[in-house]
Every structure is written in C-alpha cells, then in structure tokens.
C-alpha positions as CSV (number, residue, x, y, z in Angstrom):
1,X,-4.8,-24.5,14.7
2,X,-8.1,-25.5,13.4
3,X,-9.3,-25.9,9.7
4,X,-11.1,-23.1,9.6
5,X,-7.8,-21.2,10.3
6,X,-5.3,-23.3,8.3
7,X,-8.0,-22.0,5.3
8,X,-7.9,-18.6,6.1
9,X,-4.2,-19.0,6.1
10,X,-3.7,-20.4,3.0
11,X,-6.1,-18.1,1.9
12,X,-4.2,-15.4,2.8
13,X,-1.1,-16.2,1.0
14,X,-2.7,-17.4,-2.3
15,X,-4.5,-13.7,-2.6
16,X,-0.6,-12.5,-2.2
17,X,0.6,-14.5,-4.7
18,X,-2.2,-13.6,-7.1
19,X,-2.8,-9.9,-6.8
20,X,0.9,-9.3,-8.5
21,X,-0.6,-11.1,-11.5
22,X,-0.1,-8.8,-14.4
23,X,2.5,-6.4,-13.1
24,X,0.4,-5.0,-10.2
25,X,-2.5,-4.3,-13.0
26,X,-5.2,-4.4,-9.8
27,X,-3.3,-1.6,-7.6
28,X,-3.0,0.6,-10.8
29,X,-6.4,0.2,-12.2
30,X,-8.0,1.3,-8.6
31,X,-5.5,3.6,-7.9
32,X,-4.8,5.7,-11.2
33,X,-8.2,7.3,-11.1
34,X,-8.4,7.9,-7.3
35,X,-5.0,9.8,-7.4
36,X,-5.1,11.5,-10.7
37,X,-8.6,13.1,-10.2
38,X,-8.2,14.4,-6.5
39,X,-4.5,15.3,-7.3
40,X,-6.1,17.8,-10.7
41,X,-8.9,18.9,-8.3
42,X,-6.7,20.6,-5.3
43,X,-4.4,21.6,-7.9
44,X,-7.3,23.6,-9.2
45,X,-7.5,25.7,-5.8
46,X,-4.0,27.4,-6.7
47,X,-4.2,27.3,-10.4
48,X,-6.1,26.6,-13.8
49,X,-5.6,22.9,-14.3
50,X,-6.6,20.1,-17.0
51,X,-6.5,16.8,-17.2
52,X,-6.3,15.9,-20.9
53,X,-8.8,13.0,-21.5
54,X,-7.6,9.6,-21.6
55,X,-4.2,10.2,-20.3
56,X,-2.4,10.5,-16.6
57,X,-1.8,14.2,-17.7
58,X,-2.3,17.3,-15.8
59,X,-1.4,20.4,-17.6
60,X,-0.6,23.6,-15.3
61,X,-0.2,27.1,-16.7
62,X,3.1,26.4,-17.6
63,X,3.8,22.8,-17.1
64,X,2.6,19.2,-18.1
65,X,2.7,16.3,-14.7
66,X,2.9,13.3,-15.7
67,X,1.3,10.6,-13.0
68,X,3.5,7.5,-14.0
69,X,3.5,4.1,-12.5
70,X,6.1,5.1,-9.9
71,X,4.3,8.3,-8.9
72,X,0.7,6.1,-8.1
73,X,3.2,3.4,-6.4
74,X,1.6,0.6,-6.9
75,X,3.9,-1.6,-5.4
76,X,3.6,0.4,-1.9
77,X,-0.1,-0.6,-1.5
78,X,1.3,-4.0,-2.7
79,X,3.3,-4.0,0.1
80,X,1.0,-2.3,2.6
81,X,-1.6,-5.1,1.5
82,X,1.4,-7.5,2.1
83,X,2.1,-6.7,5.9
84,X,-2.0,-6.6,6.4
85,X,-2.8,-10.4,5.2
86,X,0.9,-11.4,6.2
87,X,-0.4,-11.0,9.9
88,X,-3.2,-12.8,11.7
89,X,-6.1,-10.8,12.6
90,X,-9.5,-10.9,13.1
91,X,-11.4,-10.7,9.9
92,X,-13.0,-6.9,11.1
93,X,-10.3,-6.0,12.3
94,X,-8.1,-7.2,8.8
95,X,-10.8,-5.2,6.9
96,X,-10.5,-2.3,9.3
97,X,-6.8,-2.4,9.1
98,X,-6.5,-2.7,5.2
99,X,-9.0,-0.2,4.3
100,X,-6.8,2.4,6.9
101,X,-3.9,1.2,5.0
102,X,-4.6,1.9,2.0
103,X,-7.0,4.9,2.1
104,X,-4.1,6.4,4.5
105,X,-1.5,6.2,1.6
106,X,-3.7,7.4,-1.0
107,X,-4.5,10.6,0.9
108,X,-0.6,11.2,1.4
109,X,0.3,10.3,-2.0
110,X,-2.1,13.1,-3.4
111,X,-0.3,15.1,-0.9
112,X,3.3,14.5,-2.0
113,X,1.8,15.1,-6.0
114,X,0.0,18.1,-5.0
115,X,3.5,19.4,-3.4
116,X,5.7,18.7,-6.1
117,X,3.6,19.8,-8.9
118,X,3.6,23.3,-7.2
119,X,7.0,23.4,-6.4
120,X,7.5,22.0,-10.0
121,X,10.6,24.1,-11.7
122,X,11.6,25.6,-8.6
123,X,15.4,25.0,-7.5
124,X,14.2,22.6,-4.9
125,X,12.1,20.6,-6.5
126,X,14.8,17.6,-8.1
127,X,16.7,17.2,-4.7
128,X,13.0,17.3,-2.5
129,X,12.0,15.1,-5.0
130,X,14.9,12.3,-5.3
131,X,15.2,12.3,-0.9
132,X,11.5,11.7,-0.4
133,X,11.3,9.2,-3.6
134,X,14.4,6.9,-2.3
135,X,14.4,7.4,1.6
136,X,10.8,9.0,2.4
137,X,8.6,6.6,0.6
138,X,9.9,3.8,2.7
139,X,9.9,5.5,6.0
140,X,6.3,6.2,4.7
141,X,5.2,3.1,4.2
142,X,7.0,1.9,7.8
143,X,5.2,4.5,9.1
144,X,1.8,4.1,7.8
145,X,2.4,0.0,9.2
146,X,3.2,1.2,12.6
147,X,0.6,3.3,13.4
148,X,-1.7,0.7,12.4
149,X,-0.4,-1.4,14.5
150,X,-1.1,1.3,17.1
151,X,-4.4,1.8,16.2
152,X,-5.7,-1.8,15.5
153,X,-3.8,-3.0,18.2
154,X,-2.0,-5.8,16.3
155,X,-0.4,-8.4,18.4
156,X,0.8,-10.6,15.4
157,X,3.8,-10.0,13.4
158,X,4.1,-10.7,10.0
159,X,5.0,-13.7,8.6
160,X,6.8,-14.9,11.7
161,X,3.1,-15.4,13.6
162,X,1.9,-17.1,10.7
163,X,5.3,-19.5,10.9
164,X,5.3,-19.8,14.5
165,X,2.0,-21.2,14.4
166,X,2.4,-23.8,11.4
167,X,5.8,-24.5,13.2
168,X,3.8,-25.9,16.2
169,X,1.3,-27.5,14.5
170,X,4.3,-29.7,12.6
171,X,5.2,-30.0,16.5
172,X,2.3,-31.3,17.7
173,X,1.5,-33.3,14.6
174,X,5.2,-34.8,15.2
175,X,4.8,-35.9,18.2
176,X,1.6,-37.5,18.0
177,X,3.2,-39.3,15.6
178,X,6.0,-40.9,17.5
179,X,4.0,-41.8,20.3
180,X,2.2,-44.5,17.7
C-alpha cells in the first residue's frame, strides 16, 4: 500500500465518521426537497395535491402525508454511502457507484410514498406499510448494494478489503522489522 492509498483510506473513513455529524442533518437537507417535491408532483397525475409551504406536508382531497425523518430514510443513504466508501474502488468508478446508489434509492423511495399515499385509508395500507417498513427497506437497501456490485463490477468487500490490506501492511512492516 502506498501513501497515496493509505490517504485515500483514511480519507474514506474520516468522511464516515463526519457525515453523521448532526443527526444525519446532510442526508436530510439534500434529501427532503428531492423526495417531497417529485413525491407531490406524481401525486398530482391521480389527484389535486398541495404541498403547504414550509412544511413536509402534502394535502390530498381527503388526507394530510406527512414525509417524516423515517419516510426520507436518511439513515439508508447513510448506509448506502457506508458500503460505497467502506470498499476500495477506483475513484470513477466510487463516483459512478455512489451517485447510482443514491439516485437509485431516491427514485424508489418516491415510489414507495407515491404508493402508500394512494392506498392511504385503504384496509391494506397499515399491514403493506409495517412489512415493507421493517423487512422491505432492508432487503432494499441489500438489494440496491448488490446490483451495484453487479454493475460496477466490485471486487472489494467492505471493510474486510480495507482490513485485509492494512493487515498486510502491519505484516510486511513487521517483518522488516525483525529482520534488523
């Protein structure tokens, strides 16, 4: 391992530790607005919608969404950002790889809101809701990592890469120590 990629390692891991700072403020602040807006928008093919200024509201005919924290899910493009700068890659293809990532899971997300806010009051909608909130979102974001992984062609696994490799460096280092 040379400098240059001990730096980008420890690169790596310092923007992980960072970009929690503030509760996830980063993912929410870009993500809010991306999902909210589209979400109101192809809600507005099937029926009259508005978004009530300077809120996460959307108010149907008949019913008021809500788009909280855990609906934007923050913490999955956490984690999706995560696996990406857990794993050694090329920088294209780490930019390639993220922006899939986390474009990917946006587009879904609106999906899932658009979904649920038109089968909002329905007799499906609490038990569609609760199994894709506790077992689909993960299988999601699994998912989403494997197919990049297909696509990118990712050899690397994270973490373990990254410790394999600083393992054999404290190897190598180790032994050219006890041969002095």
């Amino acid at each position: 391992m040379n400098k240059q990629q001990a730096l980008g390692m420890l690169l790596r891991y310092l923007i992980l530790v960072l970009l929690p700072v503030g509760n996830l403020w980063l993912f929410y602040f870009i993500f809010t607005p991306l999902t909210l807006y589209p979400s109101a928008f192809l809600l507005s093919l099937f029926q009259d919608v508005n978004i009530i200024s300077g809120t996460n509201l959307i108010v149907l005919k008949n019913i008021t969404i809500e788009l909280i924290p855990a609906c934007i899910a923050g913490a999955a493009y956490y984690l999706l950002t995560i696996l990406n700068l857990t794993t050694p890659l090329r920088p294209l293809q780490r930019a390639k790889s993220l922006i899939f990532l986390l474009i990917s899971f946006l587009l879904l997300n609106i999906i899932r809101i658009v979904f649920f806010a038109l089968i909002a009051g329905s007799v499906y909608f609490d038990v569609t809701h609760k199994l894709i909130w506790y077992a689909g979102s993960t299988i999601l974001v699994v998912a989403l990592w494997f197919l990049n992984v297909w696509i990118f062609n990712i050899r690397s696994i994270p973490f373990a890469s990254d410790a394999s490799a600083l393992f054999h460096e404290a190897s190598k280092y180790q032994a050219g120590k006890s041969k002095n």
